[in-house]
MMTF fields as JSON, N, C-alpha, C and O atoms, coordinates in Angstrom:
{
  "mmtfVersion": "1.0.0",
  "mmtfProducer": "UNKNOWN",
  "numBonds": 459,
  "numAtoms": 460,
  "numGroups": 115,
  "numChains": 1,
  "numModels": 1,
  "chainsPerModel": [1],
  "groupsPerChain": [115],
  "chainIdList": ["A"],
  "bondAtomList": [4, 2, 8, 6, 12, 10, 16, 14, 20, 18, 24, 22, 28, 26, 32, 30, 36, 34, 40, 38, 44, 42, 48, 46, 52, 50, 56, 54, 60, 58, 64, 62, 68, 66, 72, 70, 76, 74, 80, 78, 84, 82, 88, 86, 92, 90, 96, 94, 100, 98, 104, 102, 108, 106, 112, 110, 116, 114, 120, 118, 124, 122, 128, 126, 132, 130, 136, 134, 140, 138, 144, 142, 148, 146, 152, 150, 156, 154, 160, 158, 164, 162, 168, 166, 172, 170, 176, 174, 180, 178, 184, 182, 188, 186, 192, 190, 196, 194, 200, 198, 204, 202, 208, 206, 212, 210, 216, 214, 220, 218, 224, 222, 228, 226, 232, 230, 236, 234, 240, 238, 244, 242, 248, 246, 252, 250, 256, 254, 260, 258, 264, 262, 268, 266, 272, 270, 276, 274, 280, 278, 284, 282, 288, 286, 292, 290, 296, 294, 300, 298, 304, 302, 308, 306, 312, 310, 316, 314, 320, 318, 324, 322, 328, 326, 332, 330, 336, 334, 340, 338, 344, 342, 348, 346, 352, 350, 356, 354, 360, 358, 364, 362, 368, 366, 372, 370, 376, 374, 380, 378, 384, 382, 388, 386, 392, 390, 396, 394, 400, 398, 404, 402, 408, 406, 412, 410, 416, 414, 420, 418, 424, 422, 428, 426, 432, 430, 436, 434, 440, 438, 444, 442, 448, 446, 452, 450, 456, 454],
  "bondOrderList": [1, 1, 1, 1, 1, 1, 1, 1, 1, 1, 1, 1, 1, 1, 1, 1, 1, 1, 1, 1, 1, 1, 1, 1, 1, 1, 1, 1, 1, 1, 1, 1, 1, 1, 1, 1, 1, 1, 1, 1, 1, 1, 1, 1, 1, 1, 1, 1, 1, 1, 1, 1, 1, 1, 1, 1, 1, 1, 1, 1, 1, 1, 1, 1, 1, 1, 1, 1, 1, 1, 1, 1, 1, 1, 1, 1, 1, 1, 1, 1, 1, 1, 1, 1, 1, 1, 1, 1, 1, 1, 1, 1, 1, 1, 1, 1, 1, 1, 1, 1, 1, 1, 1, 1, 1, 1, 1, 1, 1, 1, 1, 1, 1, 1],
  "groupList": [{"groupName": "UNK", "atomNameList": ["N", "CA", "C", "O"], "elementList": ["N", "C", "C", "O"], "formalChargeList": [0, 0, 0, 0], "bondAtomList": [1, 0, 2, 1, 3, 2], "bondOrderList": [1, 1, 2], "singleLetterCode": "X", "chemCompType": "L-PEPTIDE LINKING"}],
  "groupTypeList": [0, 0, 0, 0, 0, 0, 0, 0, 0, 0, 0, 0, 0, 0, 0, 0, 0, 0, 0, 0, 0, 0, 0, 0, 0, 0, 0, 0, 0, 0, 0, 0, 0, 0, 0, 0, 0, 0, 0, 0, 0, 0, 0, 0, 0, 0, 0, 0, 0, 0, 0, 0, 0, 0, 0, 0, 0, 0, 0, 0, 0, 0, 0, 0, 0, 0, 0, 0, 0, 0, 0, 0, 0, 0, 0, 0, 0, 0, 0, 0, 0, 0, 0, 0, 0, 0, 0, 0, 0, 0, 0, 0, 0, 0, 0, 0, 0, 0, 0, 0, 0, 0, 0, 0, 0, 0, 0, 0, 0, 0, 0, 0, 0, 0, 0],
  "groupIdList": [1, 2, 3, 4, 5, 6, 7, 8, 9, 10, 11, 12, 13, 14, 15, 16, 17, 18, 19, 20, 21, 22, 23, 24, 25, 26, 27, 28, 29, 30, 31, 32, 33, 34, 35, 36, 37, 38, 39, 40, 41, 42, 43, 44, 45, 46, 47, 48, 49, 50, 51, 52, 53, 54, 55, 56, 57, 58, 59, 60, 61, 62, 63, 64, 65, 66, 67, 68, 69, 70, 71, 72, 73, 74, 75, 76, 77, 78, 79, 80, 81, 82, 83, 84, 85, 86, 87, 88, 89, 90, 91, 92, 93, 94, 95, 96, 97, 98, 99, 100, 101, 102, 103, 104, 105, 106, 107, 108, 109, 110, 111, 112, 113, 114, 115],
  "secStructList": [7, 7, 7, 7, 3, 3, 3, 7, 6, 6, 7, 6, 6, 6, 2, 2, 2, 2, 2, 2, 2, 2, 2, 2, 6, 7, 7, 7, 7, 7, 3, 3, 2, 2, 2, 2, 7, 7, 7, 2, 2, 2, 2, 2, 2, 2, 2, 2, 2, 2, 2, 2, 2, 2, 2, 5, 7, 6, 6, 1, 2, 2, 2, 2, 2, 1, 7, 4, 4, 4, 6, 6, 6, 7, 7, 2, 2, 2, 2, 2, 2, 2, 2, 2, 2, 7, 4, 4, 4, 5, 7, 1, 7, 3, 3, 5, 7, 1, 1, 7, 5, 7, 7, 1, 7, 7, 2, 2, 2, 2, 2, 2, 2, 2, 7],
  "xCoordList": [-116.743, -115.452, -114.997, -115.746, -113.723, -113.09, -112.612, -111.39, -113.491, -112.905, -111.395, -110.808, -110.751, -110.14, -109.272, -108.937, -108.614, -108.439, -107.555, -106.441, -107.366, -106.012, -105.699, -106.613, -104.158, -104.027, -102.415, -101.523, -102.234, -100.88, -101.088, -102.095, -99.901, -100.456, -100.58, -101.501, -99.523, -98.986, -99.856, -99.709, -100.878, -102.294, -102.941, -103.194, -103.4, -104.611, -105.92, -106.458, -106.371, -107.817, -107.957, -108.96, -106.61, -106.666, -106.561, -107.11, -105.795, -105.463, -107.526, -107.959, -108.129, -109.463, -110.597, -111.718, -109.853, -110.682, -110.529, -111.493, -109.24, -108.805, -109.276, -109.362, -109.859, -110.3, -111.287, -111.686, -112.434, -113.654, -113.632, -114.044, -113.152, -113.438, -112.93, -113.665, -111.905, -111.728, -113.209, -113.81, -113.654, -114.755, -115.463, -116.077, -115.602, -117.325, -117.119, -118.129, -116.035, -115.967, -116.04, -116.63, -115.582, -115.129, -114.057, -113.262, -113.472, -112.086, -111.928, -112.636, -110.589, -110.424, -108.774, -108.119, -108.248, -107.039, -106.337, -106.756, -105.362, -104.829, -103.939, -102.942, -103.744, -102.769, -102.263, -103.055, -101.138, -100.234, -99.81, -98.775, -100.284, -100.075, -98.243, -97.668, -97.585, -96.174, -95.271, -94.449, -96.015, -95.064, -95.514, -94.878, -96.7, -97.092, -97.677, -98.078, -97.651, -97.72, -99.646, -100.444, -99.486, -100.856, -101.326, -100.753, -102.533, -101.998, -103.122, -104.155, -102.224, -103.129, -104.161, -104.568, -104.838, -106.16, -107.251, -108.407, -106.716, -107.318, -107.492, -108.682, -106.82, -106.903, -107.632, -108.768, -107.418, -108.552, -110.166, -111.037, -110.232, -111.456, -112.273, -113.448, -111.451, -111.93, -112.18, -113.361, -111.154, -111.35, -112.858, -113.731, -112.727, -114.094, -115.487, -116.553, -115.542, -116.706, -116.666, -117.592, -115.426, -115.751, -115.098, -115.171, -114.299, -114.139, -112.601, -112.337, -111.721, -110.481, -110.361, -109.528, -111.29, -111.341, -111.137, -110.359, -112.417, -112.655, -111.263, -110.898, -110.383, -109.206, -108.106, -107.439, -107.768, -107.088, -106.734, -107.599, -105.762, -105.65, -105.067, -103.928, -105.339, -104.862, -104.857, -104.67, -105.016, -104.852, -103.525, -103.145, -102.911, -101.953, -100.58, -100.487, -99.429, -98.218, -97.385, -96.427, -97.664, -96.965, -98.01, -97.251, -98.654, -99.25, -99.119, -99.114, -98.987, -98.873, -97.06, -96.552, -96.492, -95.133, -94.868, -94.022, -95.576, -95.72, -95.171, -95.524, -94.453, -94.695, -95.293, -95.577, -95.963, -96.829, -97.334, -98.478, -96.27, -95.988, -97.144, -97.891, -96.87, -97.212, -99.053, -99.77, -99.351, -100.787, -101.378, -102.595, -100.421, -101.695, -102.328, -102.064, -103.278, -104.005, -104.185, -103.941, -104.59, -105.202, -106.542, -107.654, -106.422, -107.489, -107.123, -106.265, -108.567, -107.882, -106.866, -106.22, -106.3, -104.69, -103.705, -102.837, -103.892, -102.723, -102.738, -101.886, -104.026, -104.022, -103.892, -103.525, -104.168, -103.75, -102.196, -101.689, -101.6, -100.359, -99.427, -98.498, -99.991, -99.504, -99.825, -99.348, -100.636, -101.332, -100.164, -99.712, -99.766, -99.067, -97.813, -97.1, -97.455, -95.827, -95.838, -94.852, -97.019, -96.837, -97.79, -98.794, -97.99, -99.433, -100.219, -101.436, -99.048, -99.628, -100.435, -100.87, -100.722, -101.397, -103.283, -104.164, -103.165, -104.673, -105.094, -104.314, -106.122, -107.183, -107.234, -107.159, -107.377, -106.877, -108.383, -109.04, -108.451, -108.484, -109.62, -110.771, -109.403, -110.249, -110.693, -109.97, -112.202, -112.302, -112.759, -113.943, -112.294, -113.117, -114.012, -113.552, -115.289, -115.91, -116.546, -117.561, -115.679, -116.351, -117.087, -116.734, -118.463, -119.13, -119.196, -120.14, -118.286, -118.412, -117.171, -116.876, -116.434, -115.667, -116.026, -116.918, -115.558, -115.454, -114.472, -113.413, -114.63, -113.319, -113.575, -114.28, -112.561, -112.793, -113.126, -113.229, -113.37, -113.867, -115.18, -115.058, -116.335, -117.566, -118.569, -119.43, -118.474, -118.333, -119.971, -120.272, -121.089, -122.091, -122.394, -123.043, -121.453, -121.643, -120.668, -120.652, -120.053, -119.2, -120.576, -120.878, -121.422, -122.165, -123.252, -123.835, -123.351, -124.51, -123.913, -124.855, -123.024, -122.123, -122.096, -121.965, -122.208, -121.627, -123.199, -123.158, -124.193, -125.474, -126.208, -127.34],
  "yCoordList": [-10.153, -9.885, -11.104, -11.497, -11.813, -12.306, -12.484, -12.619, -12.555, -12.043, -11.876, -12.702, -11.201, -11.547, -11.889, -10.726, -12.583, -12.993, -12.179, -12.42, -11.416, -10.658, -11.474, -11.669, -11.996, -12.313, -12.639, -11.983, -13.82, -14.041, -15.456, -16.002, -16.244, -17.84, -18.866, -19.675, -18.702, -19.807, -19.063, -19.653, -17.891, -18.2, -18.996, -19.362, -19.461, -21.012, -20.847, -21.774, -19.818, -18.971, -18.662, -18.716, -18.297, -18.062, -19.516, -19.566, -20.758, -21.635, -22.377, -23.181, -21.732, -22.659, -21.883, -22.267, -20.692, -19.635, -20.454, -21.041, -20.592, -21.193, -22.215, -22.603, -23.19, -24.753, -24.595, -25.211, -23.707, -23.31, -23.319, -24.299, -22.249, -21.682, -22.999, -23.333, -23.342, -24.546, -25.319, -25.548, -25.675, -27.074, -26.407, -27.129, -25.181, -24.752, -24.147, -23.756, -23.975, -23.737, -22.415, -22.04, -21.756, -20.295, -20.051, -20.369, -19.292, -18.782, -17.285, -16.358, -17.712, -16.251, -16.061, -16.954, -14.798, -14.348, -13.834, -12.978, -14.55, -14.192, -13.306, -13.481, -12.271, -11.556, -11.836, -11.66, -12.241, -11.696, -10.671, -10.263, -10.036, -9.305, -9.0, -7.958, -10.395, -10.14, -9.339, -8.44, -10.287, -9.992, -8.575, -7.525, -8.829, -7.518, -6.148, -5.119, -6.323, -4.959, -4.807, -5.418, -3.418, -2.947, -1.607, -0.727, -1.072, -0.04, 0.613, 0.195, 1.864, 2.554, 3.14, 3.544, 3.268, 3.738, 2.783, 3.107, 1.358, 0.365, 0.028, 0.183, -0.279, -0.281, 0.974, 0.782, 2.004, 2.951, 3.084, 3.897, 2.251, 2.126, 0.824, 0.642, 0.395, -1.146, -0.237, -0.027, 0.306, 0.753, 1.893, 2.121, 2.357, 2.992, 2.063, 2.654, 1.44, 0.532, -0.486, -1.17, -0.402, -1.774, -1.282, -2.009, 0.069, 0.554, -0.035, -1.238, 0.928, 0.259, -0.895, -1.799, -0.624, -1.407, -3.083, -3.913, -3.416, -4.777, -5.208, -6.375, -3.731, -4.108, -4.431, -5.414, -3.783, -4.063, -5.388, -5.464, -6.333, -7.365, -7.438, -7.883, -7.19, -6.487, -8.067, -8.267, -9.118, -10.232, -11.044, -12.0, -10.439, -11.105, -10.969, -9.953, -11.888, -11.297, -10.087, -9.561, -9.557, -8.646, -7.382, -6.592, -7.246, -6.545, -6.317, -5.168, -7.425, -7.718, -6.985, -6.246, -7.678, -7.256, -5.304, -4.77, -4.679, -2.869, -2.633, -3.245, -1.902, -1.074, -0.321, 0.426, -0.029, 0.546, 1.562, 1.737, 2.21, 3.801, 4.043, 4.997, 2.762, 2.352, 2.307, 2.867, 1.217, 1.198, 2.096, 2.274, 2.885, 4.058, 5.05, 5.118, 5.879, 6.904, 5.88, 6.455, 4.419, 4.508, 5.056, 4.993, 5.487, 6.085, 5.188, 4.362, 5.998, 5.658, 5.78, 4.744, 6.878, 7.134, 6.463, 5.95, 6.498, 5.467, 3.931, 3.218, 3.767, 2.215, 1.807, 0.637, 2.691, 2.58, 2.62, 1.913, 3.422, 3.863, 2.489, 2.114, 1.8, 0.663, -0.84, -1.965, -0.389, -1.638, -1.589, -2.652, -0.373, -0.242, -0.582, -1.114, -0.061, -0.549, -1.295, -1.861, -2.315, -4.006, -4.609, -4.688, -4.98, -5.643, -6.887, -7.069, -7.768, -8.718, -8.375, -9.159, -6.621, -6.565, -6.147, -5.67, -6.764, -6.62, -7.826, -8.741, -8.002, -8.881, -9.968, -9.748, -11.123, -12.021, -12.975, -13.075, -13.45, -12.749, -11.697, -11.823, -10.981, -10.04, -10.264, -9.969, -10.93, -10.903, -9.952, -9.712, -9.337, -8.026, -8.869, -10.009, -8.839, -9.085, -8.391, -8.679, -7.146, -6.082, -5.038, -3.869, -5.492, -4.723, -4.631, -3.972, -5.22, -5.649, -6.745, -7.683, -6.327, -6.718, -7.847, -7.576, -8.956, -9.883, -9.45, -9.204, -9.286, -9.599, -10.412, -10.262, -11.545, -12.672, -13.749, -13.778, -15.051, -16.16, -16.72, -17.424, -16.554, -17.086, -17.747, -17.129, -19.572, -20.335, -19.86, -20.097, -19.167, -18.891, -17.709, -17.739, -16.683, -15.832, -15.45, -14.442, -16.523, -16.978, -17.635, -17.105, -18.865, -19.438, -18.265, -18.209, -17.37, -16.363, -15.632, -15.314, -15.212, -13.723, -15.206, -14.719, -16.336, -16.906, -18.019, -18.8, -17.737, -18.414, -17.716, -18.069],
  "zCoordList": [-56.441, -55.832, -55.034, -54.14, -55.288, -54.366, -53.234, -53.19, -51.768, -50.505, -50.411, -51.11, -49.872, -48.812, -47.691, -47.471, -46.77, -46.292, -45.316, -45.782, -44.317, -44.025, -42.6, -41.799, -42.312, -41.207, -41.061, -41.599, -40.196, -40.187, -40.307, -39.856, -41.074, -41.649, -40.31, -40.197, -39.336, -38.325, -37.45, -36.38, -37.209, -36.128, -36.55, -37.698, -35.087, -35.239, -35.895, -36.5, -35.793, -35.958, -37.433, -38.144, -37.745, -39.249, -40.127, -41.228, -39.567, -39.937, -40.206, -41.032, -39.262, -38.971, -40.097, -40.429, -40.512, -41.532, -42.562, -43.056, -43.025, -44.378, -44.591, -45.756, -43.252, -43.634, -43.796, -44.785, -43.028, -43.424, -44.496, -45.116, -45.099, -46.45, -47.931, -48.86, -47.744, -48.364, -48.483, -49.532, -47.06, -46.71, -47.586, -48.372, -47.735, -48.481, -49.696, -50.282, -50.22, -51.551, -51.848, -52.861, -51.193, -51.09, -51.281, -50.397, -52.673, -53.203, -52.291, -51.897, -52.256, -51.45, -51.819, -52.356, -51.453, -51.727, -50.151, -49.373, -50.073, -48.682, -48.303, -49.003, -47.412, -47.292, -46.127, -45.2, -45.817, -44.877, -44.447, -44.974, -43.588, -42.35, -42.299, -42.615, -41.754, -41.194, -42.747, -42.923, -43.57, -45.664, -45.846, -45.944, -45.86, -46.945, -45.966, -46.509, -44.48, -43.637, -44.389, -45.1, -43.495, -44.044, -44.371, -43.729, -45.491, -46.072, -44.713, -44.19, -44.533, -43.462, -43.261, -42.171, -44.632, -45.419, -45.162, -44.893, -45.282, -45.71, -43.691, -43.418, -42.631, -41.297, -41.215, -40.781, -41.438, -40.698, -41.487, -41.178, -42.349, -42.881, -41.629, -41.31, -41.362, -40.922, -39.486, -39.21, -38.571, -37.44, -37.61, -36.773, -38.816, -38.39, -39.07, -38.894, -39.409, -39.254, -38.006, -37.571, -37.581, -36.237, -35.099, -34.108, -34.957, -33.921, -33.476, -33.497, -33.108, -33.056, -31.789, -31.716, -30.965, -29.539, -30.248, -29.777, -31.989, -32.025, -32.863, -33.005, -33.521, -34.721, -33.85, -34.175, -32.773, -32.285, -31.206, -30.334, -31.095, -30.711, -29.452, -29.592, -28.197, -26.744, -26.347, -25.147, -27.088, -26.342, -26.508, -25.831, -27.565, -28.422, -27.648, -26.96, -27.653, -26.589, -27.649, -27.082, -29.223, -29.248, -28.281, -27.721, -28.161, -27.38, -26.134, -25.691, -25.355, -23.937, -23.774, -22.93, -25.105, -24.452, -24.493, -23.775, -25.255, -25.025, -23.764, -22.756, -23.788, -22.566, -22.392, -23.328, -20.742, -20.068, -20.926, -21.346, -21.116, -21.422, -23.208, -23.427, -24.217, -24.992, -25.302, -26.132, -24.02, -23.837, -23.115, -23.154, -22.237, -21.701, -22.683, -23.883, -21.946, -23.02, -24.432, -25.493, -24.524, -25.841, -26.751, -26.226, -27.859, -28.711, -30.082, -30.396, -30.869, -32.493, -32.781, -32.937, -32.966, -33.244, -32.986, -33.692, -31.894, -31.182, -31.741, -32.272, -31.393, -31.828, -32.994, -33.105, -34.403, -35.497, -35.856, -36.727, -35.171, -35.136, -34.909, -35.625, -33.605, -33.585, -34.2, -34.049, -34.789, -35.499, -36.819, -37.242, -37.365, -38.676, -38.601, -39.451, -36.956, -36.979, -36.88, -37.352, -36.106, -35.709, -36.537, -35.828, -37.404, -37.663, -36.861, -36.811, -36.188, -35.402, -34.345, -33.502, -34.43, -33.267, -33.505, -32.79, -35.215, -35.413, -35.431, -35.697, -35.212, -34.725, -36.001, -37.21, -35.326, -37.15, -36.679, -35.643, -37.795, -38.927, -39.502, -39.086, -40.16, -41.107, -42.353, -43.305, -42.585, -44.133, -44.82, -44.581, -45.557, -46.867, -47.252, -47.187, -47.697, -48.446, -49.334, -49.968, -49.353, -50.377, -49.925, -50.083, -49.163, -49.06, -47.666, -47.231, -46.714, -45.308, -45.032, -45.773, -43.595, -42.935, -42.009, -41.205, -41.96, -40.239, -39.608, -40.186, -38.37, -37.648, -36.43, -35.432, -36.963, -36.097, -36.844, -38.07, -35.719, -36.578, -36.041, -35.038, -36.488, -35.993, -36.713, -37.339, -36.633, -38.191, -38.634, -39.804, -37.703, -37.733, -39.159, -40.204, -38.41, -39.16, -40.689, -41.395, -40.76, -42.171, -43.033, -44.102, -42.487, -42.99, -43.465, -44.548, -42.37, -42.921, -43.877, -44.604, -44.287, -44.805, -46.81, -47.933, -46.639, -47.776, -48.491, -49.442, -47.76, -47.811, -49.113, -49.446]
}
């Protein structure tokens, strides 16, 4: 299977995935986040192997800009809910690899996941 790739192109993090993966000769297929949205089957699979706390991106300014009202009482639900209307507010990047998700970029555990 072909990883891959889910994010938004103009983040830095994702920009540093793609060079990775280039440097080492890893084909992958990229999705955009902002183009192609996300299917909600496919986010709540990821939130329940990694927990919406790690899918969700509470660092990001579409996030920051929520109102109050928005981020209180968060749960799964919620946070999925807003992950679908916004996608910039999941955690970039995410690789499928089929049998297992990254989220995030940790050049450690790319090297382990492609060894």
């Amino acid at each position: 299977m072909t990883p891959t790739l889910y994010g938004i192109p103009n983040c830095d993090t994702v920009r540093k995935v793609r060079v990775w993966l280039e440097q080492h000769g890893v084909d992958y297929v990229f999705h955009d986040y902002k183009k192609a949205g996300i299917d909600p089957v496919r986010l709540g699979g990821w939130v329940d192997e990694h927990g919406w706390e790690a899918v969700l991106n509470r660092a990001g300014t579409t996030f920051k800009k929520l109102p109050d009202s928005d981020k209180a009482g968060l749960n799964r639900d919620k946070a999925v809910a807003l992950m679908i209307a916004q996608p910039s507010m999941i955690k970039r990047p995410i690789l499928d690899l089929g049998n297992r998700r990254l989220v995030g970029f940790k050049p450690d555990l790319y090297a382990q996941a492609f060894s």
